[in-house]
Every structure is written in structure tokens, then in C-alpha cells.
N, C-alpha and C positions, 0 to 999 in steps of 0.2 A: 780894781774892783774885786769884791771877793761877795761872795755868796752862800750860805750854807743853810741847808735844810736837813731836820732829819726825823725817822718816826722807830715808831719800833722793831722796823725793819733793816732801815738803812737811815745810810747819810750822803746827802746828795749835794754837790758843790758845783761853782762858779767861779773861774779866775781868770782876770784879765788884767794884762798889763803889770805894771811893778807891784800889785799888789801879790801877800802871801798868805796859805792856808798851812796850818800844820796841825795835822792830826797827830794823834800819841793813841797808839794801840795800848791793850790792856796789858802786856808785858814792858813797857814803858817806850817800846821805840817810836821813833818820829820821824813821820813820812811829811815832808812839804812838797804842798804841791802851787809851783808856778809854772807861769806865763813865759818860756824861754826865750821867747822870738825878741827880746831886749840885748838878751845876752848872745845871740847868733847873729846880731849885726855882724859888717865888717869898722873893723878899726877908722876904713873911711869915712863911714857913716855920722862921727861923731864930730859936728863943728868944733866945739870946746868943751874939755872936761867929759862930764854928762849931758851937753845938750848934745842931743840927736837932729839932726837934716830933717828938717820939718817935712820934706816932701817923701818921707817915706814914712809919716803917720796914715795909720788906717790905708796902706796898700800893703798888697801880697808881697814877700819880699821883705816889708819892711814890719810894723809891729802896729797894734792896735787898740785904740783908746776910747773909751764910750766916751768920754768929757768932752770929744772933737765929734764925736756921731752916735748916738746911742743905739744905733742901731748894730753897731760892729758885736754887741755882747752877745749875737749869735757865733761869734766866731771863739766867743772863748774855750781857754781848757773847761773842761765838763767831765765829772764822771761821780760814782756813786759807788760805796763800801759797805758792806752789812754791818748793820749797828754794834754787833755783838765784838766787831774788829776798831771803837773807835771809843775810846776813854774818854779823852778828853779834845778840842781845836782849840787852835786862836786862830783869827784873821788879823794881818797885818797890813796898814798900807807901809805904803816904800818909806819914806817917813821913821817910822819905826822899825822897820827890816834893816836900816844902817847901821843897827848892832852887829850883825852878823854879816851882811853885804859890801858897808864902806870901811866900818871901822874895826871890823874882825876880832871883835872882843868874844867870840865863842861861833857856834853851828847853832845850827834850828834846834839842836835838841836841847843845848843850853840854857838857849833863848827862850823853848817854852818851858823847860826847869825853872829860869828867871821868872818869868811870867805865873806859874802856877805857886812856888812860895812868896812872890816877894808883890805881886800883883800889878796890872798892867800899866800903872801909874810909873810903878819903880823903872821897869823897862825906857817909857815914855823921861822920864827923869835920866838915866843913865847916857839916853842918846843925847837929851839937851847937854848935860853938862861935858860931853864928848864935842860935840859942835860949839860950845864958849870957849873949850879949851884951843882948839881949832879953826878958829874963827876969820881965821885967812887962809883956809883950804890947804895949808903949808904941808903937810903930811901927804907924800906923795903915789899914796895907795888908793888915798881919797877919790879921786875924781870926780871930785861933786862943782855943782854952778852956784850952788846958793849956801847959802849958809846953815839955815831950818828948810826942811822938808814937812809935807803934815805927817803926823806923827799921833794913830790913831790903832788902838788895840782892841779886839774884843775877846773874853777870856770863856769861855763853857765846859762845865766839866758834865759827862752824860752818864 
């Protein structure tokens, strides 16, 4: 889940779980900001692939997902930038973040390069036809359970 608000003072965000925020300050660099507590499991953790031990959703220790309690989005990353430090965002769910996260086709700052000429569509397009290509997880960096994840962009330039 991502969340983002801002005025003419600042920009004020929300991130929880796989989902990502990537601000681009006005000199072009790209700060994303996630939810790490996915990536600080242990290797134990992981039944198969991507799936994670269902009993460490929404506990301390483990990581946490409003879709199972909505109430956990108090627990998310949170913080806030003054406006004049933030160009342009995107929010990304995990979905869409498998450009950069499964399938290593660039870094976040590519990813919102890709995003800002070529538009969130294109991105959304580049991870499907990466996963048809792929379509039996054979690619061993992968780590994925499914085949499609949702795959969901929103693009703002401020």
C-alpha cells in the first residue's frame, strides 16, 4: 500500500508491505522508499519461492499487510519531504516493482526514467511481457509463486 499526499509545503507518504514510492528530487535523483521488513526475513521464512510463512503476517518480527488487518497501516513507513525537494513520485505495487526487484531489468531510478518518458502503461507492459517470457518461473533469480502479480502505477509530476 502506498500513500501520498502533498501541499505546498511538503509531501507526506505511506508505505506498507511490497508496495513502492519513488520520489525524484529536482536534480533528478531517486529516493524509493519501502517497507523492508519483507526483505529482513530469514531465508527460513520462505515456504516456497515468494511465499512467506503465513504465520509471521501482521506480527512483530515478521511483516505486515493491511489486506489481512487494516488496521496494521499504522504500523507503516511514514515520513514527509518539503515540497521544494520532490519533482516528481510514482507509487508502485510489488506487481510492477518486478522490473527492478525480480527481474533486474534497471534500479528505481530507471524504473521511474521508464515511467516518466515512456508512461506507466509502458512499464506495466514491459513486466507482462517479461513474465510470458518466463512463464514457468525458470529463471533462477526469479523467485516468484505466481506468474502475474498486480501490476499497478501511478505517475505525478509536481
Amino acid at each position: 500500500m502506498v500513500v501520498a499526499r502533498w501541499s505546498a509545503e511538503s509531501v507526506e507518504y505511506l508505505v506498507l508491505s511490497d508496495s513502492a514510492l519513488l520520489l525524484e528530487s529536482p536534480d533528478g535523483t531517486v529516493t524509493p522508499v519501502l517497507d523492508d521488513r519483507l526483505a529482513l526475513l530469514p531465508p527460513s521464512a520462505l515456504v516456497s519461492d515468494d511465499v512467506i510463512d503465513a504465520t509471521l503476517r501482521n506480527r512483530e518480527g515478521g511483516f505486515f499487510t493491511a489486506a489481512a488487518d487494516p488496521s496494521v497501516a499504522a504500523l507503516a513507513v511514514t515520513g514527509s519531504v518539503p515540497r521544494a525537494e520532490v519533482r516528481a513520485l510514482a507509487a508502485l505495487t510489488d506487481g510492477a516493482g518486478r522490473w527492478v526487484e525480480k527481474f533486474r531489468e534497471g534500479d528505481w531510478a530507471d524504473c521511474l526514467t521508464l515511467i516518466a518518458k515512456e508512461g506507466a502503461r509502458a512499464l506495466v507492459d514491459r513486466v507482462r511481457a517479461l513474465e510470458r517470457a518466463d512463464d514457468a518461473g525458470r529463471r533462477v533469480f526469479l523467485g516468484r509463486s505466481k506468474t502475474h502479480d498486480d501490476a499497478t502505477v501511478v505517475y505525478v509530476e509536481l
